[in-house]
C-alpha positions in Angstrom: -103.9 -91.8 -105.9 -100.6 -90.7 -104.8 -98.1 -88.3 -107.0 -94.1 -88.0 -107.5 -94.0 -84.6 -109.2 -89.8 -84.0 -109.5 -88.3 -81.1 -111.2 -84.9 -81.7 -113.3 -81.7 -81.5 -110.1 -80.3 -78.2 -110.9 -76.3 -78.3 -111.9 -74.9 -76.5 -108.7 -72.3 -74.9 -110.2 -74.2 -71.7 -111.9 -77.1 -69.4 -111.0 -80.4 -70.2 -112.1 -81.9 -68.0 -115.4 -85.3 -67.7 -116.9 -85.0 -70.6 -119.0 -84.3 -73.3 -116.2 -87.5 -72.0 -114.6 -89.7 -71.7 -118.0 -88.6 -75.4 -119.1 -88.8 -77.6 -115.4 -89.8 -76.0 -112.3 -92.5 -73.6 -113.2 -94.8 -76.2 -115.1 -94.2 -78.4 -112.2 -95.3 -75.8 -109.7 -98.3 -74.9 -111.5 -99.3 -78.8 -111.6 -98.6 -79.3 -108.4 -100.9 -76.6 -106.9 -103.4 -77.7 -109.5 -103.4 -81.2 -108.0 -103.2 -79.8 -104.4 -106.4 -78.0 -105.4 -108.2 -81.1 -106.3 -107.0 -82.5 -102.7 -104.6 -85.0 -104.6 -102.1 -86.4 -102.2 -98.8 -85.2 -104.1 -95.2 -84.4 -103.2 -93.3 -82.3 -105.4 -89.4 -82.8 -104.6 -86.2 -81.6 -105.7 -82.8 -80.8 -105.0 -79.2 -79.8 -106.6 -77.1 -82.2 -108.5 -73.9 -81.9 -106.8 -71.5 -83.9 -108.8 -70.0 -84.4 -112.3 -67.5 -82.4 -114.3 -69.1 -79.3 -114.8 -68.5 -78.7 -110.7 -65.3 -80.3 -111.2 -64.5 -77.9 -114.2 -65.5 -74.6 -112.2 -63.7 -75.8 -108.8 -60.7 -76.0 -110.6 -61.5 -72.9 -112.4 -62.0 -70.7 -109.5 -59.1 -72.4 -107.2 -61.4 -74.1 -104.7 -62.7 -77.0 -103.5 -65.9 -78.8 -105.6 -68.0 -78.8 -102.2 -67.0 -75.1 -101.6 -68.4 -74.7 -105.2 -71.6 -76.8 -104.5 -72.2 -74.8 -101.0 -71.8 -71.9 -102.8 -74.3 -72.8 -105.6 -77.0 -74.7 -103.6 -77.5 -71.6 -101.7 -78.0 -69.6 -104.4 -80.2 -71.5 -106.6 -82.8 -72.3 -103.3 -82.9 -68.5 -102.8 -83.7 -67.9 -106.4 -86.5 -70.6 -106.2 -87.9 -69.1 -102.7 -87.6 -65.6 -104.5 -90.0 -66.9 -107.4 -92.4 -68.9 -105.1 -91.4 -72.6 -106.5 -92.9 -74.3 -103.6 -90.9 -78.0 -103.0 -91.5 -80.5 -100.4 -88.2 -80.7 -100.2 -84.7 -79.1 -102.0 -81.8 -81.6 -100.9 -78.6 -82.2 -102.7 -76.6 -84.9 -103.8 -73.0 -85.3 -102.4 -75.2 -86.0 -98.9 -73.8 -89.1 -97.1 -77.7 -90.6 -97.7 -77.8 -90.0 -101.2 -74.5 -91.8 -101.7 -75.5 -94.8 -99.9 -78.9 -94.8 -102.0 -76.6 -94.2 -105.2 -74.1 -97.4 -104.3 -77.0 -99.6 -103.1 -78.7 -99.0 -106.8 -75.5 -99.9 -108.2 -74.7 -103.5 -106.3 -78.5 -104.1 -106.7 -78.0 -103.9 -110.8 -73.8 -105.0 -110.7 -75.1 -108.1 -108.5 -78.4 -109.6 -111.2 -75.4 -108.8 -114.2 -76.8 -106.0 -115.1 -73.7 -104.0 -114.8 -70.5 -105.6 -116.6 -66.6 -103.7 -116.7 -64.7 -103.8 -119.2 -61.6 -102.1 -120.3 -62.6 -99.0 -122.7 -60.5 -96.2 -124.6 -60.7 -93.0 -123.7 -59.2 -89.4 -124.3 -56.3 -88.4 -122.0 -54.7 -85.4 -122.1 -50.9 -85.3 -121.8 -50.8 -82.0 -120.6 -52.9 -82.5 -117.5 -51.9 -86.3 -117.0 -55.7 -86.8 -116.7 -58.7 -88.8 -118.3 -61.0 -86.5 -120.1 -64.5 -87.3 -119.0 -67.8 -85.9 -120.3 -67.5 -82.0 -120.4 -63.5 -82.2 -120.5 -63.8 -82.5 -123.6 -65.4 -81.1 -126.5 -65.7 -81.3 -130.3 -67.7 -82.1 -133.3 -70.5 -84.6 -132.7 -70.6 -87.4 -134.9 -74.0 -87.6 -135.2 -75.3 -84.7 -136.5 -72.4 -82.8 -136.4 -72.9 -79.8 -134.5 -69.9 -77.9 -133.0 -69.1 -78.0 -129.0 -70.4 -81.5 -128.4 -69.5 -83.0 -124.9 -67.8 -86.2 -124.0 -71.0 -87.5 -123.3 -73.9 -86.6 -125.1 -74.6 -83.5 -127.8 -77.1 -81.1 -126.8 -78.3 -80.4 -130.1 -79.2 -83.4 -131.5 -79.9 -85.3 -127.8 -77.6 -88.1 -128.9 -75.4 -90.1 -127.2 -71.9 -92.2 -128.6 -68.6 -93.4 -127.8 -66.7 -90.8 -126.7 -63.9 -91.3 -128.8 -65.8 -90.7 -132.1 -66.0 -87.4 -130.7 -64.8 -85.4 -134.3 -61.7 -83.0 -133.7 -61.4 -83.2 -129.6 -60.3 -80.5 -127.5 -59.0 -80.9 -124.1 -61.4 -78.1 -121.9 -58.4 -77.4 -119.7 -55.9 -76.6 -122.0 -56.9 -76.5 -125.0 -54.4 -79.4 -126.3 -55.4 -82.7 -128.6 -55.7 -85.6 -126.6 -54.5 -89.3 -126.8 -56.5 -92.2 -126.1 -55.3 -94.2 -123.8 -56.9 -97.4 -122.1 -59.0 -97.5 -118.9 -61.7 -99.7 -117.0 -64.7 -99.0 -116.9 -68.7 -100.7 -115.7 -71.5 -100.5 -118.3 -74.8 -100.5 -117.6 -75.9 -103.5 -119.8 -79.3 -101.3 -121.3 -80.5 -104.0 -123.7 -81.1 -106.5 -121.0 -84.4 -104.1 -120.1 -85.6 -103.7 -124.2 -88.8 -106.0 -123.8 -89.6 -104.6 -120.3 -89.0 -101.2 -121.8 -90.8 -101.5 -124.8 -94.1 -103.1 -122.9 -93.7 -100.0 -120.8 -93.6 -97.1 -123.6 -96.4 -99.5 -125.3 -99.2 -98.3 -123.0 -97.3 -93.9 -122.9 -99.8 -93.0 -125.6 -100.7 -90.0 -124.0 -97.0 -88.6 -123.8 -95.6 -85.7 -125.5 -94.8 -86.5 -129.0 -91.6 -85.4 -128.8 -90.9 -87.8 -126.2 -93.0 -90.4 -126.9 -91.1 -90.1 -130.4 -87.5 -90.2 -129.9 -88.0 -92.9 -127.3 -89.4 -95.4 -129.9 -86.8 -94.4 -132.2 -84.0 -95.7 -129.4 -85.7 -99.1 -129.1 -85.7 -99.1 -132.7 -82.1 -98.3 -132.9 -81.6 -101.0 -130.4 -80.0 -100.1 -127.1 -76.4 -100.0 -126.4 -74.3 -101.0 -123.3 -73.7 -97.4 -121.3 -70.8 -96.3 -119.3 -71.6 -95.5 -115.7 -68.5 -94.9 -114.2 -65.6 -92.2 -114.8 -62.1 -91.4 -113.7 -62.8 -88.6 -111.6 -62.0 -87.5 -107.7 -65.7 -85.7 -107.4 -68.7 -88.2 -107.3 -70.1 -91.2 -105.5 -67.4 -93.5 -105.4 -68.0 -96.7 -107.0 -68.4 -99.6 -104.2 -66.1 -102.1 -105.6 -62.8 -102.8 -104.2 -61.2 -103.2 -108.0 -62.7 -99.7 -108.7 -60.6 -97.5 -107.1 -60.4 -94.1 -108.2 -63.5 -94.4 -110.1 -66.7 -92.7 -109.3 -69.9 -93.2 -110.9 -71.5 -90.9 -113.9 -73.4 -88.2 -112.7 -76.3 -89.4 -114.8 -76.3 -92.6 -113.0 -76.4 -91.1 -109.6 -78.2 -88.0 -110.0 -82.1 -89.2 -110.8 -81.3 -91.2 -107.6 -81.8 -88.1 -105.7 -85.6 -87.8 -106.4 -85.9 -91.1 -104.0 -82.7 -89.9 -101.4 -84.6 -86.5 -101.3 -88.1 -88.0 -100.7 -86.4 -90.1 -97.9 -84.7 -86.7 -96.7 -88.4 -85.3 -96.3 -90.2 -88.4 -94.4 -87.0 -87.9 -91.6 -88.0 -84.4 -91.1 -91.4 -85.2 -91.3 -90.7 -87.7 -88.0 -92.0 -90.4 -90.3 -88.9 -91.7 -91.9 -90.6 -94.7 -93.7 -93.2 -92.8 -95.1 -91.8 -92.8 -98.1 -91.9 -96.2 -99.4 -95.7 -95.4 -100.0 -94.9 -93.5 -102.6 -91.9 -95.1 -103.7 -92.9 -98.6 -103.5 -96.6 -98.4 -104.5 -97.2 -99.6 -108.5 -100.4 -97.5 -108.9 -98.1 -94.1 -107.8 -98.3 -91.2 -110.6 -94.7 -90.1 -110.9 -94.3 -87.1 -112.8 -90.5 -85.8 -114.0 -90.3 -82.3 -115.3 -87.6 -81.6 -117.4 -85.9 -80.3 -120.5 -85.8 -81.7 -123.9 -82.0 -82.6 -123.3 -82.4 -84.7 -120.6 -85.1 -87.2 -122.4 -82.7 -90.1 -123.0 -81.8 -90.0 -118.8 -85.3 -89.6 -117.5 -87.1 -91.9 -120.2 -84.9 -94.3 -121.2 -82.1 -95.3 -118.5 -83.9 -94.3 -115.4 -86.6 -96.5 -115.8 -84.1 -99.3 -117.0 -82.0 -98.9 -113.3 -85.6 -98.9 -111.2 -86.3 -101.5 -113.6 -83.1 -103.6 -112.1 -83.6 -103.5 -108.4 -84.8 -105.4 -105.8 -87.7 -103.3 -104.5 -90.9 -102.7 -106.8 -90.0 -98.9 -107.2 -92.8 -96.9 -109.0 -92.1 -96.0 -112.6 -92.6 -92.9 -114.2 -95.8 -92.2 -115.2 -94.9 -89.2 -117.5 -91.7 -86.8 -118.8 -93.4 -83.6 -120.2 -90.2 -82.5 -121.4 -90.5 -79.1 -122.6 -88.4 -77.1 -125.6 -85.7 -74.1 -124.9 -86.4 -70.9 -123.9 -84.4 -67.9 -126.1 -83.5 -64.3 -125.2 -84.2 -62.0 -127.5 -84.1 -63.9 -130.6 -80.1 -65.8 -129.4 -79.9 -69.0 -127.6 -79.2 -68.2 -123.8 -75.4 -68.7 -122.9 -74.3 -68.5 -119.4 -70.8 -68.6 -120.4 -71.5 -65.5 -122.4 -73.5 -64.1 -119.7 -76.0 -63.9 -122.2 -79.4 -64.7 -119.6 -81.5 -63.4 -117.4 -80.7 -64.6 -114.0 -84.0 -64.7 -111.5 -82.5 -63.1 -108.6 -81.8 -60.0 -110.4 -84.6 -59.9 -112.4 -87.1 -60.2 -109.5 -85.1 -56.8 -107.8 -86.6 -55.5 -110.5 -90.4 -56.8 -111.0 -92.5 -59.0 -108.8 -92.3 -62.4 -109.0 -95.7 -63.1 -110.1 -95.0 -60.6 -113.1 -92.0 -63.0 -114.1 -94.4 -66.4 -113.2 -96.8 -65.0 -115.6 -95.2 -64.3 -118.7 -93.0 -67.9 -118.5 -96.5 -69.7 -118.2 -98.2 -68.1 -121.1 -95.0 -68.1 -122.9 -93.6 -71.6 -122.2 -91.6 -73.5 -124.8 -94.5 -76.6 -124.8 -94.3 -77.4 -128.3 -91.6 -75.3 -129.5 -88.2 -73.2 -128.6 -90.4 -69.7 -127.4 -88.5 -66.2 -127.0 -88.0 -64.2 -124.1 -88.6 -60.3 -125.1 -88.7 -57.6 -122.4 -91.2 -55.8 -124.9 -93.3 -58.8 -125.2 -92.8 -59.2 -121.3 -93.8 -55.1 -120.9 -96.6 -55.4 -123.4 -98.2 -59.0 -121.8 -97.9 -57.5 -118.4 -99.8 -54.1 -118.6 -102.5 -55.2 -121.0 -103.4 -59.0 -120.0 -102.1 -59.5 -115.9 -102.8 -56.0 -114.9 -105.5 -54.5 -117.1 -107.6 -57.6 -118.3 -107.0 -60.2 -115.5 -106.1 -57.2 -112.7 -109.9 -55.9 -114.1 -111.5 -59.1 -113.8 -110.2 -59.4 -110.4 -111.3 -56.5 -109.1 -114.7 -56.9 -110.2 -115.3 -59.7 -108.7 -114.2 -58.7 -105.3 -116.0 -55.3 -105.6 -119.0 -57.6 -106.4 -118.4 -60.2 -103.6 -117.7 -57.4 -101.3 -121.3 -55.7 -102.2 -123.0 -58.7 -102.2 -121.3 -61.7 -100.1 -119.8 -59.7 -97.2 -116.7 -59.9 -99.1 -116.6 -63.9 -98.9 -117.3 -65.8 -102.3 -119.4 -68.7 -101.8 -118.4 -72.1 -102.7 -119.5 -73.8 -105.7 -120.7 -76.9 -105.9 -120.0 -79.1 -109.6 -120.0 -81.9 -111.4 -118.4 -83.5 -115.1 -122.1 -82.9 -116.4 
């Protein structure tokens, strides 16, 4: 049995906090030892997600380039993971010449079978900016469940999606001004052509996470809607059609891509470059995606749909144990209030197997949990270092005394 154990791409254009590591990439790290232990063969991979308007937003923030910003970013995220022992095959990134080749290939693959149809859409344009409004450009009510600071694209409250431009009282992210809607082409992923396939496919998921397992059969039951993949940005893998120029594809489109770009990354600088397609390309492969509860539509619903619409038999995923949010004491971590507690300074501070510790017996599982530095000091000193520390040293006082310091290997079975 082979494994594809991913961890959500990281947005590189901020440092990585406590709750990133709580929610995707220290469950994922913990399974993948546990499966290395049983001498599974598994590869856990990774990597930044490198395009998109958030990057586009801070470039233009700071006065610099979005690659400058990415650099920057992918730098500091891999130190922050090295610092707190997340062990990846392989970190890679996604504005890599491979990755966009992968990216356009899926593309023509699902634009080719009609899959993929354009269409002219409207959209918000700001008048101030003389620009399209994209995703996080814009923000405003959501018209779902109306919650305040709703994206363009999706509403991280309720997990919804909708047209953009039922977005409720839009605000330009630049400047602040109410934008127009103007008229603009765009390519829709045609997500209803996969609702059987899909369907037969969550059918047999009866060991997911409710949560997931949940609001996936409520989409089908909804009935699935066409979804923009493409957007009027400079930044992104540029969509490979001569009519689309100017247009780059949604960074939701591209970036689960880099889970298969990455794994080819790692069978090159393995010296065994087609290595991958046994993972990849083999039905019976366990892949595994670790991420958070706001990124269960992508990982559950139109990633399996686009690996669904290509021409090789890619693997689908086996399971999404998307976890809940992690909170600081008591408040909703903010980075743009600098309200979080970022891993590389913490770990200045503590050892990393202190902070490892506390986010796996405090994970948000089942529910939001709560980071508290006196629930951190108290769970430290009593259970790691006095009951488990104790344990510990007992037992290798005891093999020392009676096993020349070696513990013997056990031998077991189910019964």
């Amino acid at each position: 049995m082979k494994y594809i154990v991913t961890s959500a791409l990281p947005y590189a254009n901020g440092r990585l906090h406590v709750g990133h590591v709580a929610g995707a990439y220290l469950p994922a790290d913990i399974f993948v030892r546990w499966l290395r232990l049983h001498k599974e063969d598994v590869i856990y991979i990774c990597g930044t997600d490198e395009h998109g308007t958030p990057i586009s937003i801070s470039a233009y923030a700071q006065g610099v380039t979005p690659q400058e910003v990415v650099d920057h970013y992918h730098k500091d995220i891999k130190a922050a993971f090295d610092a707190i022992n997340i062990q990846f095959d392989n970190f890679s990134g996604t504005a890599r010449a491979p990755h966009h080749e992968m990216a356009q290939e899926f593309f023509l693959n699902l634009w080719e079978t009609g899959h993929i149809k354009a269409r002219d859409t409207r959209q918000f344009y700001c008048e101030h900016d003389k620009r399209f409004l994209p995703d996080r450009y814009v923000e405003g009510t959501c018209p779902r469940c109306q919650a305040e600071g709703a994206r363009g694209d999706q509403c991280d409250v309720c997990g919804q999606i909708y047209d953009t431009v039922t977005l409720i009282e839009p605000k330009c992210k630049i400047c602040g001004n109410t934008p127009i809607i103007r008229d603009t082409r765009h390519w829709f992923l045609q997500l209803g052509d996969f609702t059987q396939e899909l369907q037969d496919w969550i059918a047999h998921k009866d060991y997911w996470k409710e949560n997931v397992r949940n609001f996936m059969l409520n989409l089908l039951e909804q009935g699935l809607v066409e979804r923009s993949i493409t957007r009027d940005l400079s930044w992104g893998v540029p969509v490979p059609l001569p009519e689309a120029e100017g247009k780059v594809l949604y960074v939701w489109f591209d970036a689960p891509i880099g889970y298969i770009s990455s794994t080819i990354e790692w069978a090159k600088n393995k010296g065994e470059p087609e290595i991958w397609k046994e993972y990849w390309l083999d039905p019976e492969t366990r892949m595994v995606h670790f991420i958070g509860k706001d990124n269960i539509i992508f990982h559950a619903l139109i990633w399996p749909a686009m690996l669904m619409g290509q021409k090789q038999p890619y693997c689908l995923p086996h399971d999404v144990p998307a976890n809940e949010f992690m909170n600081l004491e008591g408040d909703k971590i903010s980075t743009s209030k600098n309200w979080a507690i970022w891993v590389n300074e913490f770990l200045q501070d503590f050892p990393a197997d202190y902070l490892r510790y506390y986010l796996a017996v405090n994970a948000p599982e089942k529910g939001d949990s709560d980071f508290s530095f006196a629930d951190f000091q108290l769970r430290i000193n009593s259970e790691l270092n006095n009951v488990l520390g104790n344990l510990a040293n007992r037992v290798f006082a005891f093999a020392t005394k009676h096993f020349e310091g070696v513990i013997p290997a056990v031998e077991y079975d189910e019964h």
